[in-house]
DOKE-430432 format. One record per residue (C-alpha): residue number from 1; residue in one letter; x negated, y, z. Coordinates in Angstrom, 1 decimal, m for minus. Example, Ala and Ser with C-alpha at 12.3 -4.5 7.8 and 13.67 -1.06 7.14 Angstrom:
BEGIN
+-----+------+--------+--------+--------+
! pos ! code !      u !      v !      w !
+-----+------+--------+--------+--------+
!   1 !    A !  m12.3 !   m4.5 !    7.8 !
!   2 !    S !  m13.7 !   m1.1 !    7.1 !
+-----+------+--------+--------+--------+
END
This chain:
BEGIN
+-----+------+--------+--------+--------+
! pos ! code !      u !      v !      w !
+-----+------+--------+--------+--------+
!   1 !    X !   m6.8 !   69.5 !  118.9 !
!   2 !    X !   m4.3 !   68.6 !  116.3 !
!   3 !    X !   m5.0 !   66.7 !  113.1 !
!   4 !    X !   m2.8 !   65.5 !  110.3 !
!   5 !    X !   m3.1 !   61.5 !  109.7 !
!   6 !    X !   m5.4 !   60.6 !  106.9 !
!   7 !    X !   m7.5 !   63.1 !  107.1 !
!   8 !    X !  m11.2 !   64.2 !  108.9 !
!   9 !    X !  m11.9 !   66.4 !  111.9 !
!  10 !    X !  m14.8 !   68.0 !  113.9 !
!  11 !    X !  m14.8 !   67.7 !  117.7 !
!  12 !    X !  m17.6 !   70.6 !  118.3 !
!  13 !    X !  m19.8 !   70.0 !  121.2 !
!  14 !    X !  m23.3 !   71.7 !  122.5 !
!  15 !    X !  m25.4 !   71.0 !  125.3 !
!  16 !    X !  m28.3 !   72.3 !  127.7 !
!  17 !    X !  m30.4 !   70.5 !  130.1 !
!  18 !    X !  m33.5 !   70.8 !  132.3 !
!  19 !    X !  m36.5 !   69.8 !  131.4 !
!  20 !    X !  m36.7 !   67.0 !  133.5 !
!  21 !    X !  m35.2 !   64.2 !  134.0 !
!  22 !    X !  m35.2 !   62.7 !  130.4 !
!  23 !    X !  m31.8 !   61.8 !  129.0 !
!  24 !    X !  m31.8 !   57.8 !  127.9 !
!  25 !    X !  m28.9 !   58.0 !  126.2 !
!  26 !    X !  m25.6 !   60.6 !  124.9 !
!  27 !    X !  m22.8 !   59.4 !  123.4 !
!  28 !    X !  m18.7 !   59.5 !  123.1 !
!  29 !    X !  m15.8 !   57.6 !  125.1 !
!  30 !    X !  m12.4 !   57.6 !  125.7 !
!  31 !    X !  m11.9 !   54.7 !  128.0 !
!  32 !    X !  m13.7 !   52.6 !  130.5 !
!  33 !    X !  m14.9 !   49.0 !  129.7 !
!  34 !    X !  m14.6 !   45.8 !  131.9 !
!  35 !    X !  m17.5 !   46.7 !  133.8 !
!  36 !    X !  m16.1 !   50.0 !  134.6 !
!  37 !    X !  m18.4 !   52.5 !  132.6 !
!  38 !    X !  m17.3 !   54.1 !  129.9 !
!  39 !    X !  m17.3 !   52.7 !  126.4 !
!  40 !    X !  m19.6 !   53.8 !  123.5 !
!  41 !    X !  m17.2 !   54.6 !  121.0 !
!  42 !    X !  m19.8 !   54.2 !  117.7 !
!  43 !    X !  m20.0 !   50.7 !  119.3 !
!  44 !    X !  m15.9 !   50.2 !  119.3 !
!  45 !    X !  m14.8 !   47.8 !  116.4 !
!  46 !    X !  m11.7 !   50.1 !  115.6 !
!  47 !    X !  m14.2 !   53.2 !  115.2 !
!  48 !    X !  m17.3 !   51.8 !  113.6 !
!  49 !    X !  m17.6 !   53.8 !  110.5 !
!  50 !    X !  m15.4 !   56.3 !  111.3 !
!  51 !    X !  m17.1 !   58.3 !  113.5 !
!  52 !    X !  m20.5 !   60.1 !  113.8 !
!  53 !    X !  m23.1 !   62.0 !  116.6 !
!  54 !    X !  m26.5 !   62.4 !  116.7 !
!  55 !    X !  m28.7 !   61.4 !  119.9 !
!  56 !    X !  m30.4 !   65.0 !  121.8 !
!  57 !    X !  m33.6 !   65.1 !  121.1 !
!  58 !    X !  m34.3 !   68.7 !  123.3 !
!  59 !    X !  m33.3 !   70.7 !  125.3 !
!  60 !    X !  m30.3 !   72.3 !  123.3 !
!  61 !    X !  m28.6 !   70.3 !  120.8 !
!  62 !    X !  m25.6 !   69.9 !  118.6 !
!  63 !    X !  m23.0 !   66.9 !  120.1 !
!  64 !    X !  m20.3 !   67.1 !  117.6 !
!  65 !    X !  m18.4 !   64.3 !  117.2 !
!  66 !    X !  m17.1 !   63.4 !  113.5 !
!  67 !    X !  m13.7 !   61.7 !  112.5 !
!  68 !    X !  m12.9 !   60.4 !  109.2 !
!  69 !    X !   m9.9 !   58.5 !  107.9 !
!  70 !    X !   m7.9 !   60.0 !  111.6 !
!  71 !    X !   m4.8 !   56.9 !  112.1 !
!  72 !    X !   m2.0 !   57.5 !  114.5 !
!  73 !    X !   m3.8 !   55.1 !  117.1 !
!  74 !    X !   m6.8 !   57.9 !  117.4 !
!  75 !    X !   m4.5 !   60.0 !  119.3 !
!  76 !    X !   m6.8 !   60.3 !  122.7 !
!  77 !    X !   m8.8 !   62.1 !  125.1 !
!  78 !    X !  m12.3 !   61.9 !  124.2 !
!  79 !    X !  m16.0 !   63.0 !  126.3 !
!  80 !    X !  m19.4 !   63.5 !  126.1 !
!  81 !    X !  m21.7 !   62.1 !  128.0 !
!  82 !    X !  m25.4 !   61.6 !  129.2 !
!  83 !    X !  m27.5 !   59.6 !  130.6 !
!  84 !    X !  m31.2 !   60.0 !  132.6 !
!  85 !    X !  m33.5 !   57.5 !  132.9 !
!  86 !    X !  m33.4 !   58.3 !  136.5 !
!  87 !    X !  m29.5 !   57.0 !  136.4 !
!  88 !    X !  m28.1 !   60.5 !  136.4 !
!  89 !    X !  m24.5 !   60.4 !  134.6 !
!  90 !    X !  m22.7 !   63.4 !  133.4 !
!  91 !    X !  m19.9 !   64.3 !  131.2 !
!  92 !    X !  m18.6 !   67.1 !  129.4 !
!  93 !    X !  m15.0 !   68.6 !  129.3 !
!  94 !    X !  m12.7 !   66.7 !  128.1 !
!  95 !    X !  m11.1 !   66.9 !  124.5 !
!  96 !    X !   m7.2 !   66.2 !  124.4 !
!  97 !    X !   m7.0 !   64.9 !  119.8 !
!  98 !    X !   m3.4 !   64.5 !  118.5 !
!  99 !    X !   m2.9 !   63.1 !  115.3 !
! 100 !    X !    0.4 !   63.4 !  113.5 !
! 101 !    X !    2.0 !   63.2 !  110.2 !
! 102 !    X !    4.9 !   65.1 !  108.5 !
! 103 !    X !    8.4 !   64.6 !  109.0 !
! 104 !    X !   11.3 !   66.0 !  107.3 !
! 105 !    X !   14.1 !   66.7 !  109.5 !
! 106 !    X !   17.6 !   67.6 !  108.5 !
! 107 !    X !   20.0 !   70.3 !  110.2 !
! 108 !    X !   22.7 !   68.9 !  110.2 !
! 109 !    X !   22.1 !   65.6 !  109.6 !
! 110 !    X !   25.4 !   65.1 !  107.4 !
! 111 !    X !   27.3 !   68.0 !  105.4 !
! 112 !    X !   30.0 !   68.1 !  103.0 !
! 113 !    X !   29.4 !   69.0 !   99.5 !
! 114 !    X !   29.1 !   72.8 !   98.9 !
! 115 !    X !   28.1 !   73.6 !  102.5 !
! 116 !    X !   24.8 !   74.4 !  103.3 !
! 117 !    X !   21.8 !   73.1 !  105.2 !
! 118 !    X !   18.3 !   73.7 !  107.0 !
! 119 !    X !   15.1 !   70.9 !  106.5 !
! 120 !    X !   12.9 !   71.4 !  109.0 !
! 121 !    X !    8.9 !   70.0 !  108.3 !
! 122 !    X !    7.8 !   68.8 !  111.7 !
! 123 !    X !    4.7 !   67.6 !  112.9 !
! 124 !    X !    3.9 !   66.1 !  116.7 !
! 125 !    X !    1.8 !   69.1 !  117.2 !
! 126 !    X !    1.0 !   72.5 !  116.0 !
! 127 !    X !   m1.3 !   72.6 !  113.3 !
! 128 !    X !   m2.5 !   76.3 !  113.2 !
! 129 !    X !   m0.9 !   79.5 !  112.7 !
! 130 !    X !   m2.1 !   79.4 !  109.4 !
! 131 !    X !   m0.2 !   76.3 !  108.1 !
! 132 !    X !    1.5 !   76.8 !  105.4 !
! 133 !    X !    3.9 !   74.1 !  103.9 !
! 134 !    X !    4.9 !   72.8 !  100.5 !
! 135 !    X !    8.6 !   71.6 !   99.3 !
! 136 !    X !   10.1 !   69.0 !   97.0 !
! 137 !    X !   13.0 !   68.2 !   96.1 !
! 138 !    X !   13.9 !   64.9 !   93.9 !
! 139 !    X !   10.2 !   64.9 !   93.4 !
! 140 !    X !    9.7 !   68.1 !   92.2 !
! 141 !    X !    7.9 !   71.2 !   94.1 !
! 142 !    X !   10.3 !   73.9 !   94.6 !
! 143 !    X !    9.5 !   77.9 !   94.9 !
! 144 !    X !    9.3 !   79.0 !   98.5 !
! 145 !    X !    9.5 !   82.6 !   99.6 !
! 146 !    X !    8.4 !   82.0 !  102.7 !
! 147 !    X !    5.2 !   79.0 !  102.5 !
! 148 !    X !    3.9 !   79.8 !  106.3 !
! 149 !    X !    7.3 !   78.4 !  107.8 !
! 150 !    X !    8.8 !   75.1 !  108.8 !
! 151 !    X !   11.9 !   76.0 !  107.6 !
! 152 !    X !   14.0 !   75.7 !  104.1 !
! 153 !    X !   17.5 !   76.8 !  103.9 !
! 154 !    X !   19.5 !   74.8 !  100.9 !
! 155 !    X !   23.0 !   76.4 !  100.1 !
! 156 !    X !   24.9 !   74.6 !   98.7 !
! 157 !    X !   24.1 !   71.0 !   98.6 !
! 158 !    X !   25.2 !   68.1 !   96.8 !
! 159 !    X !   24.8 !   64.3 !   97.1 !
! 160 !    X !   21.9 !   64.3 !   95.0 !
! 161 !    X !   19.4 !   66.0 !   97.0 !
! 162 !    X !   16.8 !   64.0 !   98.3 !
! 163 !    X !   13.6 !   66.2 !   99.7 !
! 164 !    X !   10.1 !   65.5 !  101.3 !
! 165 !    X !    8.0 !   68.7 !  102.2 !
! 166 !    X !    3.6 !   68.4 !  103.1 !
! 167 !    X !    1.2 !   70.5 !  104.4 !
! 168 !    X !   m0.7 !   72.9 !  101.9 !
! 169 !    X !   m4.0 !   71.3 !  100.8 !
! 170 !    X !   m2.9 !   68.3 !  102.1 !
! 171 !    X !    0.1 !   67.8 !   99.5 !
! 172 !    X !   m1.2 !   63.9 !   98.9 !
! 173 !    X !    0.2 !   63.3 !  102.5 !
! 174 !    X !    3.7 !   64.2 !  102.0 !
! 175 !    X !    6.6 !   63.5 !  103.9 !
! 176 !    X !    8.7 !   60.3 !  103.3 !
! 177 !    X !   11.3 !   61.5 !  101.3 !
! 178 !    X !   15.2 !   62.2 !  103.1 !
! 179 !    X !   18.2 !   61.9 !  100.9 !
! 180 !    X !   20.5 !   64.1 !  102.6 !
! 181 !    X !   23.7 !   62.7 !  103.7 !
! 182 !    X !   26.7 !   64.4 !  101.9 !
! 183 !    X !   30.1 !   64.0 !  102.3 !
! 184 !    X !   32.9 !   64.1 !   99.5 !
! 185 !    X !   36.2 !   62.8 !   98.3 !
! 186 !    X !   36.4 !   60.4 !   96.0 !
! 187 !    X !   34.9 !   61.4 !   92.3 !
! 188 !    X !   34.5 !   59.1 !   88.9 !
! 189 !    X !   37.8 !   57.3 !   89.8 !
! 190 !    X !   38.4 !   54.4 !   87.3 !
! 191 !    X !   40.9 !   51.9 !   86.5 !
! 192 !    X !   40.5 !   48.2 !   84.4 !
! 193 !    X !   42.2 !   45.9 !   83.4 !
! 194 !    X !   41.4 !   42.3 !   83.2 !
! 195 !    X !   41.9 !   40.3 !   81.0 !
! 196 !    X !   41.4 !   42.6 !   78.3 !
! 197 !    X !   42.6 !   42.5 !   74.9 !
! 198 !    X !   46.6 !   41.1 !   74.2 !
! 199 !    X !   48.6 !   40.6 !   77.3 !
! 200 !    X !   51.0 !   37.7 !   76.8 !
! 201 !    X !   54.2 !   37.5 !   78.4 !
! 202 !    X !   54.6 !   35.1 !   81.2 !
! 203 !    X !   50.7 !   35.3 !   82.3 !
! 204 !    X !   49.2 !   37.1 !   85.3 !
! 205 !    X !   47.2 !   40.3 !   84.9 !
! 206 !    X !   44.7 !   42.8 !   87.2 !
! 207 !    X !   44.0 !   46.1 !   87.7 !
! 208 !    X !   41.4 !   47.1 !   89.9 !
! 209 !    X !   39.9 !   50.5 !   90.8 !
! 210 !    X !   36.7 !   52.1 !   91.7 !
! 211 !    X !   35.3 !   55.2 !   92.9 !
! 212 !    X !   32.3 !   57.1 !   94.2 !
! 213 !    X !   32.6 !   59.0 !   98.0 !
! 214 !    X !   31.1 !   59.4 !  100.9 !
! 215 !    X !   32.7 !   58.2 !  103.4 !
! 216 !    X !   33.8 !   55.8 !  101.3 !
! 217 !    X !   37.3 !   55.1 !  100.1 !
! 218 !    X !   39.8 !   54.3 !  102.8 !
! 219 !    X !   42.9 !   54.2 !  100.8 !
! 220 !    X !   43.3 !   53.1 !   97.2 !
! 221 !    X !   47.0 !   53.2 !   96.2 !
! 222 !    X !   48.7 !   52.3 !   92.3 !
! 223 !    X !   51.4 !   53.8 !   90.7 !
! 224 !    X !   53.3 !   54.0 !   87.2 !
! 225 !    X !   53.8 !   56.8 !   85.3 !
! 226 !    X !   57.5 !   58.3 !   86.0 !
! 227 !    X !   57.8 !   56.1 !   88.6 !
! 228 !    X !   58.3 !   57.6 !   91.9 !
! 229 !    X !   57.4 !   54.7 !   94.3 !
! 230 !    X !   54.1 !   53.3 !   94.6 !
! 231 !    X !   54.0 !   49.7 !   92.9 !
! 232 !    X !   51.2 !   48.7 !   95.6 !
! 233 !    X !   47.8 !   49.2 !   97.3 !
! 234 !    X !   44.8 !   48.0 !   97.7 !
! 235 !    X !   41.6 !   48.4 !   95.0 !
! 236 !    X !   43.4 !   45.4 !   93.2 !
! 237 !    X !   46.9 !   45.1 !   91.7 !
! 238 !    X !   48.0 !   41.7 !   90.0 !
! 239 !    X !   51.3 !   41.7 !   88.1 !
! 240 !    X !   52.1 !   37.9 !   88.1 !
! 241 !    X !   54.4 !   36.7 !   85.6 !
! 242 !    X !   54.3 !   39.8 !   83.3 !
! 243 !    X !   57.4 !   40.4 !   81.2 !
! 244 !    X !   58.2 !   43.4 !   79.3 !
! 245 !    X !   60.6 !   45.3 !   82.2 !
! 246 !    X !   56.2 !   45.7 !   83.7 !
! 247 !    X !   55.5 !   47.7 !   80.6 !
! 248 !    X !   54.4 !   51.5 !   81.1 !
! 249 !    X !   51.2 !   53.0 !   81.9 !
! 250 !    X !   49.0 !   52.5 !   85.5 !
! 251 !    X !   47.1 !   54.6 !   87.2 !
! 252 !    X !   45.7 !   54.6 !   90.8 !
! 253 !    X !   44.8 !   57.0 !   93.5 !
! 254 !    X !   41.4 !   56.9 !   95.7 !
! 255 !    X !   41.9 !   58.7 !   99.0 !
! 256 !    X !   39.2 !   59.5 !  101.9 !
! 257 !    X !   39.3 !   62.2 !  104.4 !
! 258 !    X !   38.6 !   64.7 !  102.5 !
! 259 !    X !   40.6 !   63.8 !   99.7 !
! 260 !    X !   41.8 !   62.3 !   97.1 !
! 261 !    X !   41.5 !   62.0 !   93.0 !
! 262 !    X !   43.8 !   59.8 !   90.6 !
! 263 !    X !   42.1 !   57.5 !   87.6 !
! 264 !    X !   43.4 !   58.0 !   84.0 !
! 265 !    X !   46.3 !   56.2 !   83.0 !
! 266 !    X !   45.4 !   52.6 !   81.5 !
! 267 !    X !   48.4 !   51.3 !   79.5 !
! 268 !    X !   50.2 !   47.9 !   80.4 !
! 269 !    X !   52.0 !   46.8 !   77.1 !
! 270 !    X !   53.6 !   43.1 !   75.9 !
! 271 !    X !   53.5 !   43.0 !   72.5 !
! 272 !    X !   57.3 !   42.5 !   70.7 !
! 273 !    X !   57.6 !   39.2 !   68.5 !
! 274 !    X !   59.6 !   39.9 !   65.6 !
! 275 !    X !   58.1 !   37.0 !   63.2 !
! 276 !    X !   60.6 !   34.8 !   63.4 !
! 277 !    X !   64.0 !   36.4 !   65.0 !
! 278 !    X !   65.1 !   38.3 !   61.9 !
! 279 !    X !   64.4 !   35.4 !   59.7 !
! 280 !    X !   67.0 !   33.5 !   61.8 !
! 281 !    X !   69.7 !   36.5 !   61.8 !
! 282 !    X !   69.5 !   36.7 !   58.2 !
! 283 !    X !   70.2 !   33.0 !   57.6 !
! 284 !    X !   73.2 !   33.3 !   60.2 !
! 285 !    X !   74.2 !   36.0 !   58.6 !
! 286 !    X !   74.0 !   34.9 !   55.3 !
! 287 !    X !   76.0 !   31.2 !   56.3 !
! 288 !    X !   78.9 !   33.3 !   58.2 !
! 289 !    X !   79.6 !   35.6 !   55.2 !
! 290 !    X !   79.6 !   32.7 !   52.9 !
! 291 !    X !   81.8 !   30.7 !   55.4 !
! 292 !    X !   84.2 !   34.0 !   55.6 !
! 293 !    X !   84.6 !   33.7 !   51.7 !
! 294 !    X !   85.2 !   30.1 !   51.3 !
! 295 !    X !   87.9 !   30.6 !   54.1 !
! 296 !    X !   89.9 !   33.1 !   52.0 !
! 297 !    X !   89.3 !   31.2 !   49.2 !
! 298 !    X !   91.0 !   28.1 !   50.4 !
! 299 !    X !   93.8 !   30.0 !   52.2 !
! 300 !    X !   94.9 !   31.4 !   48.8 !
! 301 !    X !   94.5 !   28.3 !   47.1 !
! 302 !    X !   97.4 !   27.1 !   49.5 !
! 303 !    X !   99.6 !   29.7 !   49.0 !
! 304 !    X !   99.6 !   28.5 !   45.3 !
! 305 !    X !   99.9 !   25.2 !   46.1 !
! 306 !    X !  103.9 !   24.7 !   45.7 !
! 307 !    X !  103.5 !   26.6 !   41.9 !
! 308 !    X !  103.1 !   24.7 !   38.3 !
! 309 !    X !  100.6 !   22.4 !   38.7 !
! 310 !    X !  100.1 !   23.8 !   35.3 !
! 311 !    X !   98.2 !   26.7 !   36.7 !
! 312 !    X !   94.8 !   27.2 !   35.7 !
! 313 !    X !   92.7 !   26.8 !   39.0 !
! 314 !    X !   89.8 !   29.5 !   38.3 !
! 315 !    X !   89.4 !   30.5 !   42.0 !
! 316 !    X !   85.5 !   30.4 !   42.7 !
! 317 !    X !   82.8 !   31.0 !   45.2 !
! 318 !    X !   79.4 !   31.1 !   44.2 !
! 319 !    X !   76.3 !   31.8 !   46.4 !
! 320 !    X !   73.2 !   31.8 !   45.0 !
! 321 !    X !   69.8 !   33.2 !   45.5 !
! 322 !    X !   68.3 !   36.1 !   43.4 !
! 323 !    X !   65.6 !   34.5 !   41.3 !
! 324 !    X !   63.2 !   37.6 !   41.7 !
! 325 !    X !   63.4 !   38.0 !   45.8 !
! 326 !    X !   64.8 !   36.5 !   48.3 !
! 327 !    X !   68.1 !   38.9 !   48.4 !
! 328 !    X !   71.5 !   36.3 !   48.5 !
! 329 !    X !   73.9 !   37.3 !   46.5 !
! 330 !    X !   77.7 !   35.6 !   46.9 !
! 331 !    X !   80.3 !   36.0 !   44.1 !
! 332 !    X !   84.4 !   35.3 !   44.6 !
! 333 !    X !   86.1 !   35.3 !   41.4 !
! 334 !    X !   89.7 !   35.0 !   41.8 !
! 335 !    X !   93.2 !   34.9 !   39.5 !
! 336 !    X !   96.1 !   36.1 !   40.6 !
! 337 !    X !   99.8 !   34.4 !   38.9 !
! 338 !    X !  100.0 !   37.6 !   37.3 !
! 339 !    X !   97.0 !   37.0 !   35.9 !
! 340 !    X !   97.6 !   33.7 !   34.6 !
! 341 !    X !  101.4 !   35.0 !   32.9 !
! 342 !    X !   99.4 !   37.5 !   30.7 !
! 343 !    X !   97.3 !   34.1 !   29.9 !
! 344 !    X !  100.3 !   31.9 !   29.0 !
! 345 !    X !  101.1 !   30.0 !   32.2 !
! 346 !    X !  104.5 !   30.2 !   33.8 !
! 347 !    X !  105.8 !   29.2 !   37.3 !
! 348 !    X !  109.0 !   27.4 !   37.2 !
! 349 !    X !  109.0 !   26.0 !   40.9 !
! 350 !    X !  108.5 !   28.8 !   43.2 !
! 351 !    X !  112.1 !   27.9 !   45.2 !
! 352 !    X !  110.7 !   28.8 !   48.6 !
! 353 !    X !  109.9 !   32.3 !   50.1 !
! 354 !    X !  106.7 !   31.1 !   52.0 !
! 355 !    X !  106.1 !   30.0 !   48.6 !
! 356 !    X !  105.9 !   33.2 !   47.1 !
! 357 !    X !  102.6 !   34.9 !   46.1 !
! 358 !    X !  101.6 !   37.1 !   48.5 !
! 359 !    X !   98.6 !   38.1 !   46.1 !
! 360 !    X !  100.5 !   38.6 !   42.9 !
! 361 !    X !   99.2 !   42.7 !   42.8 !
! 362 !    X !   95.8 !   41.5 !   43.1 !
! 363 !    X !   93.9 !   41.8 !   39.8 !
! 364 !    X !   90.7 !   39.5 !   39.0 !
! 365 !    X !   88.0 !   41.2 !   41.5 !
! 366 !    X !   84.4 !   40.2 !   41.8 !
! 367 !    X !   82.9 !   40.5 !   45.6 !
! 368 !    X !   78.9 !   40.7 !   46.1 !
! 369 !    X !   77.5 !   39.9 !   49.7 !
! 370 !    X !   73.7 !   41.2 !   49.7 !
! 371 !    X !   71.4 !   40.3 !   52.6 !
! 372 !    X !   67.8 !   41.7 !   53.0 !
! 373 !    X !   65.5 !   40.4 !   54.1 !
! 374 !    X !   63.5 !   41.8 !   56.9 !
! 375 !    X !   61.2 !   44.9 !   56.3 !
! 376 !    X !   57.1 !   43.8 !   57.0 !
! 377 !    X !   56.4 !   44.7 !   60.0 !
! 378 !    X !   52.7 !   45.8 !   58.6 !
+-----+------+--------+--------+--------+
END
């Protein structure tokens, strides 16, 4: 007999006997005690309450033996057996009881995604020809074409099926539930960066990657966009001492051996400093450009030098700041000797040809040196 764990089952049993002698006592066994006669198993610890006969009171009577609440330990052979009062011991034929539960079984035990595969319910023994069988999968009962087999094809699979199967009428007493075992490449590849938020130049920064496969990742390998070499490998990259020539965007590749999927690019950027530079390059530009117009000041001065010190001396540089921004503004006013003649001043002691005015065509000119300031760089 074969019974499914948890659950009751009738051994039936009928016997005939003479009218004499008198049976003293009938009962059930399956093993011998110390003394070497069988055991009554009502009066067996592990079976009291879980089993039930009656004792023959004539000639033809029902020895059925009840089990309730069958465990895997039950699994025995069990008799009948009498008893005169004249010492006359007989037994019946004995009764081979299997208990089992359900296993799910998976054929084959590991697939790769898309392929398909068989689950097998199996039980230690063979329940009936009239068995028929219930599925799950992830919990939920799923339609069967075919409830009187052992069998359920499943094309195609993926990593989330996880299945458990039972027999009808008996659905409380389910399988354990199988997650089947199926292979991939690498999917939901990731990159980070840490720490997040600015990146300042000279400090030390990590990327790290992650993804989901089965077998799991054997290869993880990180790379920059338009850069042909890899820059390292390993599921963790640190740039030490980061400097701007490290600026571009990351990305990294997770391989297995089925293959391989790249992460979306996660950009590395220092940020430029431009507070304070052009502040200084308009200062320095501002000084030199004054400095250049003080120089050609004073070299004209000296070509004058050896003239009338009667000559008006109205050679000027001026640099001042505009009083409604912060725009510098440098004004040269300068007189040539021709210039002073049409004002009344003569020269009387230019003897020398290095002593000559070499500016004499210029007329009075004003030049204006402007320097911005730099644009915000909001």
């Amino acid at each position: 007999m074969c019974a499914l764990k948890g659950t009751s089952v009738d051994i039936s049993c009928t016997y005939t006997y003479p009218n004499n002698p008198q049976i003293s006592k009938a009962f059930w066994s399956n093993k011998w005690g110390t003394r070497g006669e069988p055991e009554d198993l009502s009066q067996d610890p592990k079976y009291v309450g879980r089993v039930e006969y009656r004792i023959p009171g004539n000639k033809e009577n029902d020895c059925t033996l009840r089990f309730t609440g069958l465990r895997m330990s039950d699994s025995a052979e069990y008799r009948f057996r009498l008893r005169t009062i004249l010492g006359g011991k007989f037994a019946g034929t004995p009764v081979l009881l299997t208990v089992t539960d359900v296993l799910l079984e998976l054929d084959p035990t590991s697939v790769s995604e898309g392929e398909s595969a068989i689950l097998r319910c199996r039980t230690k023994c063979t329940l009936g020809p009239n068995t028929a069988f219930i599925w799950y999968k992830n919990g939920q009962p799923i339609p069967n074409n075919y409830p009187y087999s052992n069998r359920l094809y499943q094309n195609p699979v993926s990593n989330d099926d996880a299945g458990s199967c039972a027999v009808d009428g008996h659905d409380d007493l389910h399988s354990p539930e199988v997650t089947l075992r199926v292979r991939y490449k690498p999917k939901s590849t990731s990159a980070s960066v840490s720490p997040s938020g600015k990146i300042v130049e000279g400090s030390s920064v990590t990327l790290t990657c992650n993804s989901d496969a089965n077998p799991p990742v054997q290869n993880y390998t990180w790379l920059k966009r338009n850069v042909t070499s890899p820059k390292a490998s390993g599921q963790s990259y640190t740039i030490t001492k980061i400097s701007s020539e490290d600026n571009g965007e990351y990305y990294c590749e997770a391989r297995n051996i089925l293959g391989g999927e790249n992460s979306s690019l996660i950009p590395i950027y220092i940020p430029v400093a431009f507070l304070w530079a052009p502040v200084v390059g308009v200062g320095v530009g501002a000084v030199l450009a004054a400095g250049e117009l003080v120089f050609t000041y004073c070299m004209l001065k000296r070509r004058f030098r050896g003239s009338d010190h009667s000559i008006t001396d109205t050679h000027s540089v001026h640099v001042h700041p505009d009083p409604n921004s912060d725009t510098y503004t440098a004004l040269i006013n300068i007189k040539s000797p021709e210039n002073d003649k049409q004002e009344g001043v003569t020269h009387t002691d230019l003897q020398r040809e290095d002593q000559i005015p070499v500016y004499e065509n210029i007329p009075l000119y004003e030049t204006i040196l402007r320097v911005e300031p730099p644009q915000s760089l909001d």
